[in-house]
N, C-alpha and C positions, 0 to 999 in steps of 0.2 A: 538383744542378748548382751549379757554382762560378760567384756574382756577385755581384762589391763594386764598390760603385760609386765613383771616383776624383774628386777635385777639384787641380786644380793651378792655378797662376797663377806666371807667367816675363815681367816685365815688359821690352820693347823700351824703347820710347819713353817719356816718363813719362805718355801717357795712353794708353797702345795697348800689350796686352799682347800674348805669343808669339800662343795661341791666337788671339788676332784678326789677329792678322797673316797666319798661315800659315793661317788659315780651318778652325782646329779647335776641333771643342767643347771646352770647358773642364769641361766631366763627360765620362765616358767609361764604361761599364759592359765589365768585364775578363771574357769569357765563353769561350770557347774558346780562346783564342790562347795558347801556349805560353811564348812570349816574353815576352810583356805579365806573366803571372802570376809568369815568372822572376825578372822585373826587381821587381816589385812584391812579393814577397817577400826580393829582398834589401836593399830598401829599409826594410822592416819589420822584417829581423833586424837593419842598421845600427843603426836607430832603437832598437832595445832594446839591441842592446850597446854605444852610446857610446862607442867607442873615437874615441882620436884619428884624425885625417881623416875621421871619417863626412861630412860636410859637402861634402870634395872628391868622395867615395863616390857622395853624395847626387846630385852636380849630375854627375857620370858615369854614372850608374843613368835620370838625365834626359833624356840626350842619346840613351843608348841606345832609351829609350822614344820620343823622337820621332824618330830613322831609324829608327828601326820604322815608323812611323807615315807619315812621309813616301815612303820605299819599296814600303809598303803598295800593291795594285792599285786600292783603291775611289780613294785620294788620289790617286794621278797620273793617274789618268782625267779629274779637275776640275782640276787645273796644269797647262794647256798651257800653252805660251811664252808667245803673246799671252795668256791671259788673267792670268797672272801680271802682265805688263810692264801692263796697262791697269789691274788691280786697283792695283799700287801708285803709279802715278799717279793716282787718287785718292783712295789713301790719304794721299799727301801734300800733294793740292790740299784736303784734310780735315783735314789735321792743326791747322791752326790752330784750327778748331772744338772737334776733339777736346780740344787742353788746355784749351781755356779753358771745355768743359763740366769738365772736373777742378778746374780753379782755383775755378769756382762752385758746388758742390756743393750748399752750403746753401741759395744764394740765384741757381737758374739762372737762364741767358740765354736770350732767345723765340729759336723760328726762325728767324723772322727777322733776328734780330742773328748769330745763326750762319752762316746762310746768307750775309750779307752778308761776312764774315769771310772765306771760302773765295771769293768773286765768283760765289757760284749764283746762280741766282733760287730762291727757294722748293720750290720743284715741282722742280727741279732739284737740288737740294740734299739734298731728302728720297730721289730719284729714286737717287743718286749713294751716297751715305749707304748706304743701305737693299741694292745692290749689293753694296757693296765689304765692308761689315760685316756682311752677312747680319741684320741688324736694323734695327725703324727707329728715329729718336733719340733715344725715350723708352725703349725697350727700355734702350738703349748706355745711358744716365744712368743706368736701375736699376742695371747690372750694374757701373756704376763706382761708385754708392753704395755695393752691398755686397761689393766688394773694399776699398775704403777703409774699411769698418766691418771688413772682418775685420785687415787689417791694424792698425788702432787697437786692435782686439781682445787680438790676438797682444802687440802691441808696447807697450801700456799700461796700466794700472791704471783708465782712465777708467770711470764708470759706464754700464752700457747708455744709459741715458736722455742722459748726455754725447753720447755715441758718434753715436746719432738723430739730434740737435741738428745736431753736425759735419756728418753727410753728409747733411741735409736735409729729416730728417721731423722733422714738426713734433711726433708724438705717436709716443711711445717702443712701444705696444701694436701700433701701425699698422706699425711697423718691426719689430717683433721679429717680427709677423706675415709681411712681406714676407721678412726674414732667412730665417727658418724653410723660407716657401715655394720662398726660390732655393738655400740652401745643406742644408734637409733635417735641422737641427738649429736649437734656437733659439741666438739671442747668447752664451746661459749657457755654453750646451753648449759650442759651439765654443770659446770662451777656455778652457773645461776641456779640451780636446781638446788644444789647443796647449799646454798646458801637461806636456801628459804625456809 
């Protein structure tokens, strides 16, 4: 049986990516779907024949994947009108929280100064959060840490342990560890990955 398992990241807002916006996982396992596998192998011959415009290729090959995806019957079943129009109403009575858990990576901010940021109460906040994101806000802080470590990854030369520092473990073992367990490869792998 055909299964690879995908990771993307499409960022919206600068602390809110596609996948949380439109309420999709940001893994995806490609198993029967004809489409999904089409699109995912011409993604993979772009990527080995480098020709010019892969890149525009790329973000076309992307789009196609998610009206796939969005069209899909499992996904319009959980997008109704209202719950759309109420999800993004707190996604934007949240946004304030959201960047500024971004801006803090290293050194976050309690619940309560979040909460206070958006005008929840606590309980509300977590309540509201936990909703809209489908996680609650320590989850969302992992998953921004280790999108900003792969990014720094991809994008720099810095040393794993640099890398840690930045998005806010304190100890480079304990992060390669949590890497490993969200993205499925450690730190190493992945900047070798991207490089290929």
């Amino acid at each position: 049986m055909y299964k690879r398992q995908v990771h993307y990241n499409a960022t919206v807002m600068q602390s809110l990516s596609l996948p949380e916006l439109l309420g999709f996982p940001d893994f995806f396992l490609i198993g029967h779907d004809d489409v999904l596998k089409r699109c995912f192998r011409e993604i993979l011959k772009e990527a080995d024949e480098n020709l010019i415009g892969c890149n525009r290729a790329f973000e076309a090959l992307v789009m196609q994947i998610l009206l796939h995806l969005i069209r899909s019957k499992s996904y319009r079943e959980t997008m109704k009108p209202d719950y759309y129009e109420a999800r993004h109403n707190d996604l934007l009575r949240l946004r304030p929280a959201l960047d500024r858990m971004l801006a803090t990576l290293a050194e976050p901010e309690s619940i309560e100064d979040l909460a206070r940021l958006t005008g929840f109460s606590i309980a509300q906040f977590r309540r509201v959060f936990s909703r809209s994101l489908r996680m609650a806000p320590v989850h969302y802080l992992r998953r921004l840490r280790i999108r900003q470590a792969c990014h720094l990854l991809r994008s720099t030369t810095q040393t794993v342990e640099d890398i840690a520092t930045k998005v806010g473990y304190q100890e480079a073992s304990f992060f390669a560890h949590t890497f490993k367990d969200f993205m499925g490869v450690s730190p190493g792998g992945y900047r070798h990955q991207s490089d290929l």
